[in-house]
C-alpha positions as CSV (number, residue, x, y, z in Angstrom):
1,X,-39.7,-56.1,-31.8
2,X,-41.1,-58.7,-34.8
3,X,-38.8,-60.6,-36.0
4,X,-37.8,-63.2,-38.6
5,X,-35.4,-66.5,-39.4
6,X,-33.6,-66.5,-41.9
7,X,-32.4,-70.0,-43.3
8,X,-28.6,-69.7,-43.7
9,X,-25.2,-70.2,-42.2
10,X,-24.0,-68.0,-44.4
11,X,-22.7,-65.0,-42.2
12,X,-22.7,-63.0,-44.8
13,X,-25.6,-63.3,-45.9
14,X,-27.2,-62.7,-42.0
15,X,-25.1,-59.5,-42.0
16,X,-26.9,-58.1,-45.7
17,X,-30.4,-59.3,-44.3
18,X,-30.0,-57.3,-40.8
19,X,-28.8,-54.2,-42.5
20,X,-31.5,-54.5,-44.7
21,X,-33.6,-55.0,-41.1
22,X,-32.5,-52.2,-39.2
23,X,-34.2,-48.9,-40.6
24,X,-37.5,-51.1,-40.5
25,X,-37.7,-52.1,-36.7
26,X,-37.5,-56.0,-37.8
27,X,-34.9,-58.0,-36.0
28,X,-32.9,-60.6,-38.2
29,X,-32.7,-63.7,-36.7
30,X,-30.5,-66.8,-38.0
31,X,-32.2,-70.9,-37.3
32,X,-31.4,-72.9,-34.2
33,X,-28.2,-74.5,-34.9
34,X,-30.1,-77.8,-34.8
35,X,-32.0,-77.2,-37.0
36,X,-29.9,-75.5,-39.4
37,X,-28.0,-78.9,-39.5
38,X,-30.9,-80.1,-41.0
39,X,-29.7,-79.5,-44.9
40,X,-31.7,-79.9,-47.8
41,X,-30.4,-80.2,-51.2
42,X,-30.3,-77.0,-53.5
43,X,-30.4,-78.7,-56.7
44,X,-33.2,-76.4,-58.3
45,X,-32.9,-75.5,-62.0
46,X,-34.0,-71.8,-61.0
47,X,-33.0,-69.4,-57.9
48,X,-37.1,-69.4,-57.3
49,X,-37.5,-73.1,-56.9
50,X,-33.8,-73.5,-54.4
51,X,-35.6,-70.9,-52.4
52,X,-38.7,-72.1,-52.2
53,X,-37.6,-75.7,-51.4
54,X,-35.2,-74.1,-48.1
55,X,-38.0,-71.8,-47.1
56,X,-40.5,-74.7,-47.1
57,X,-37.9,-76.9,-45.6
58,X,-37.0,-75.1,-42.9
59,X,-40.7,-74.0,-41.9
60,X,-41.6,-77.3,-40.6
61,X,-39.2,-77.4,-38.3
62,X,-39.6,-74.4,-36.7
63,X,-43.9,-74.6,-36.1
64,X,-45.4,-71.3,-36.2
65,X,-42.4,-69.2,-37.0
66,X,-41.5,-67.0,-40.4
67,X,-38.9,-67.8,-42.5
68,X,-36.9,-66.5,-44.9
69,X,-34.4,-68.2,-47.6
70,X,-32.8,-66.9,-50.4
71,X,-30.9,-68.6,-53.4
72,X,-28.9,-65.9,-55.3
73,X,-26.0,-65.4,-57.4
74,X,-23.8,-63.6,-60.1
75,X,-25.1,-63.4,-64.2
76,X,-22.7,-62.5,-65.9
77,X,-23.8,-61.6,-69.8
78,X,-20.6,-62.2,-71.5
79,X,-21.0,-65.6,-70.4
80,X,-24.4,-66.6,-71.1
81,X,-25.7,-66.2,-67.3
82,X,-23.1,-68.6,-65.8
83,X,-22.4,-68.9,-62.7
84,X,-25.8,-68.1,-62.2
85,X,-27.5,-70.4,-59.8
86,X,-24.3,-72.3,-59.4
87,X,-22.3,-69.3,-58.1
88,X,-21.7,-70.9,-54.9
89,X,-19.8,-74.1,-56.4
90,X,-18.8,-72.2,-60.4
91,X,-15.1,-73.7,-59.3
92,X,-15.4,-76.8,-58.2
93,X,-17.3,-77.8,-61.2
94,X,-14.0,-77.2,-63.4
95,X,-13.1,-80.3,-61.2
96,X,-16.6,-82.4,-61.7
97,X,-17.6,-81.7,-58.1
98,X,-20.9,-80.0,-56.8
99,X,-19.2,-79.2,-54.2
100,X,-19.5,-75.5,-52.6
101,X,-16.2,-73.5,-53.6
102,X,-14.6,-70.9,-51.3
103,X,-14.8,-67.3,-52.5
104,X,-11.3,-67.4,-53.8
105,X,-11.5,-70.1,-55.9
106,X,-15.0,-68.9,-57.7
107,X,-13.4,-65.2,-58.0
108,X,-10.4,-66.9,-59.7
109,X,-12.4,-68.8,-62.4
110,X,-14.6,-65.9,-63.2
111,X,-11.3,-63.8,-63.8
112,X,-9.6,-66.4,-65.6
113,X,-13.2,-67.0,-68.0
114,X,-13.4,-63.1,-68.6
115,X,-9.6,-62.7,-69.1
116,X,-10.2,-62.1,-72.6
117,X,-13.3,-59.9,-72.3
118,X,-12.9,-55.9,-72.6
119,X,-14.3,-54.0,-69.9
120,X,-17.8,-52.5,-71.4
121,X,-18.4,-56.2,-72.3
122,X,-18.2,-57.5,-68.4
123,X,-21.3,-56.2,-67.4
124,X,-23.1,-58.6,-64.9
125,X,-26.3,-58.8,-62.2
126,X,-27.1,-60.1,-58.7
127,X,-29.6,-62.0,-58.5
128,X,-31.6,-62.4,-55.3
129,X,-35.1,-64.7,-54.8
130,X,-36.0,-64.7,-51.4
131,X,-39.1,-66.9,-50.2
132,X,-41.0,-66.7,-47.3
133,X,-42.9,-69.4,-45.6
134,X,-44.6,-70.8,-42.5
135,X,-45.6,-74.5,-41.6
136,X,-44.3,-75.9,-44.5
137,X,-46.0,-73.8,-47.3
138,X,-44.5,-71.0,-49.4
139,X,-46.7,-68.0,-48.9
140,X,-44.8,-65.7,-51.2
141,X,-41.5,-65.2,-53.1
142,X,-39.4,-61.9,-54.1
143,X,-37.6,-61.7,-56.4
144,X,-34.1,-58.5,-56.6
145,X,-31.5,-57.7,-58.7
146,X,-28.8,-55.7,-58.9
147,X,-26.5,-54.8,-62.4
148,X,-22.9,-53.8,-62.2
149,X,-19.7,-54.9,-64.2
150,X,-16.9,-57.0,-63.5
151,X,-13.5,-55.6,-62.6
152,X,-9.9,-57.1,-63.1
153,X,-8.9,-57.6,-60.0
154,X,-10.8,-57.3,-56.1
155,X,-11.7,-54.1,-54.2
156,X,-12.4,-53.8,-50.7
157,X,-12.8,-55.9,-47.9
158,X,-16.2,-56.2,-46.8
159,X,-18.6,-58.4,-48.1
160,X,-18.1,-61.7,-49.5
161,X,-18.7,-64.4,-52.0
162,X,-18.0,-61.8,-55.9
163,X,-18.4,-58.5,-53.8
164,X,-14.9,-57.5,-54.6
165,X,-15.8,-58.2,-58.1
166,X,-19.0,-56.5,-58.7
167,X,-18.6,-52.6,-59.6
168,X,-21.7,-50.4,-59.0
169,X,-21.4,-48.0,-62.1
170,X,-23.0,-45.1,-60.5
171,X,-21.0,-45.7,-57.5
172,X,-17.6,-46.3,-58.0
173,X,-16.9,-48.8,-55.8
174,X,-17.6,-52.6,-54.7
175,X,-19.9,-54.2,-53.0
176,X,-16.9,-55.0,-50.9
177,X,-16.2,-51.4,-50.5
178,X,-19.5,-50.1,-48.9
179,X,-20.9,-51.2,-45.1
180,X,-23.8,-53.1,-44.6
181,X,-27.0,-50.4,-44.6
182,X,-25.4,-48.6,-47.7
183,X,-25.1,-52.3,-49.7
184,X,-28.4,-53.3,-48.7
185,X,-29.5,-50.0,-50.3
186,X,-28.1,-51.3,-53.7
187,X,-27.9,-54.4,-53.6
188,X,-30.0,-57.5,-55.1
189,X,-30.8,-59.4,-51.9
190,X,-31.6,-55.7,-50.2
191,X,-34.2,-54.5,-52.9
192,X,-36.0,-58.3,-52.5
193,X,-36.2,-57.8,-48.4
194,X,-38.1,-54.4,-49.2
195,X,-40.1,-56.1,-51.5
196,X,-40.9,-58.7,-48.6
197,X,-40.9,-55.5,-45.6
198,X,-43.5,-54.5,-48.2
199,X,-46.0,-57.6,-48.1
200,X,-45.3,-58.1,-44.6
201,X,-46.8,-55.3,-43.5
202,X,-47.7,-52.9,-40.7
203,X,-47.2,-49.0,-40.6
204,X,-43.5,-49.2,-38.6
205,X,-42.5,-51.7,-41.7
206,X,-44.0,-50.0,-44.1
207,X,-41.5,-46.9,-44.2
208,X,-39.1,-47.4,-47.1
C-alpha cells in the first residue's frame, strides 16, 4: 500500500488525515519521533507559507520520502478573520505569549469575543493549506475550506481543537459530533487531501 508522512504530533490531526486516507487505499503515516522533535518555527503571516516551511522542513530529514503538512485554523467573520492562522495559541495571546493554548482555553476566548454577537452573525470557516514536498522542495500546495457558524456552548466529543464549536448548517451537528470518514467528508483539511489524492495520482487514488 503507498503511503505518506504526515508532519504533526497532533493526533488529531493524524486521525482527520487517515480517514480522509482510507476510501483511497493510501496509508497515513505520522514522522519518526526523532525527527518530529526536530521543530521548526510556524511564524508565517499566511497558512500557505507555515505549511510550506514544515513540509519543506521536514522533507530533508526524511531523504526520498513524501510529506505532508498542514497549517489550518478557524475565521471567524464577525471578527475580522481572527484566530485565523493563530488558532492554535488565540488564548495565550490575551496573556502576551505565543505560546500554543489548549483547546479549552482557545474555545473559552472565542465564546467570551462572540458573547455579544447574534447567532446569524457567527458564521465562520476552516481553513486548511496542506503542502507536499520531497527533499527539501515544495512540489505543490492545497488549499480547503469548510464554512459553518459558531454555537454558544460545545457539542460532541470527538474531534478536537473548535470542533465542538463549529456547526455544519446543512448538518446539524459538530464537527465533534460526526466520526472520522464522515468529517473528512466535510471538512476543510478533508476537501484539501482530495485535492492532493487528486495530484498524486494513480487509478486506485483517483476514485473520489
Amino acid at each position: 500500500m503507498p503511503h505518506v508522512l504526515i508532519a504533526t504530533s497532533n493526533p488529531g490531526k493524524l486521525r482527520d488525515f487517515a480517514g480522509a486516507a482510507a476510501p483511497h487505499g493510501l496509508e497515513v503515516r505520522g514522522l519518526p519521533e526523532s525527527v518530529r522533535a526536530q521543530v521548526v518555527a510556524e511564524d508565517g503571516a499566511t497558512f500557505e507559507a507555515n505549511a510550506r516551511r514544515k513540509a519543506e522542513h521536514y522533507s530533508r530529514l526524511v531523504p526520498g520520502e513524501m510529506v505532508l503538512a498542514d497549517d489550518s485554523g478557524l475565521e471567524v467573520d464577525a471578527l475580522g478573520g481572527a484566530p485565523g492562522v493563530d488558532s492554535a495559541l488565540y488564548a495565550s495571546l490575551e496573556r502576551g505569549s505565543r505560546a500554543n493554548s489548549s483547546d479549552a482555553a482557545n474555545n473559552a476566548r472565542l465564546l467570551r469575543e462572540l458573547q455579544a454577537i447574534a447567532g446569524d452573525r457567527r458564521t465562520a470557516r476552516f481553513v486548511c493549506v496542506l503542502a507536499a514536498a520531497r527533499d527539501g522542495r515544495t512540489l505543490a500546495t492545497f488549499r480547503g475550506q469548510a464554512e459553518g457558524r459558531i454555537l454558544t456552548a460545545p457539542r460532541g466529543s470527538g474531534g478536537f481543537g473548535y470542533d465542538p464549536l463549529f456547526l455544519v448548517p446543512g448538518l446539524g451537528k459538530t464537527f465533534a459530533e460526526l466520526p472520522p470518514e464522515e468529517k473528512a467528508h466535510h471538512s476543510h483539511r478533508g476537501a484539501a487531501f482530495r485535492k492532493f489524492l487528486e495530484w498524486y495520482g494513480g487509478p486506485s487514488l483517483r476514485s473520489g
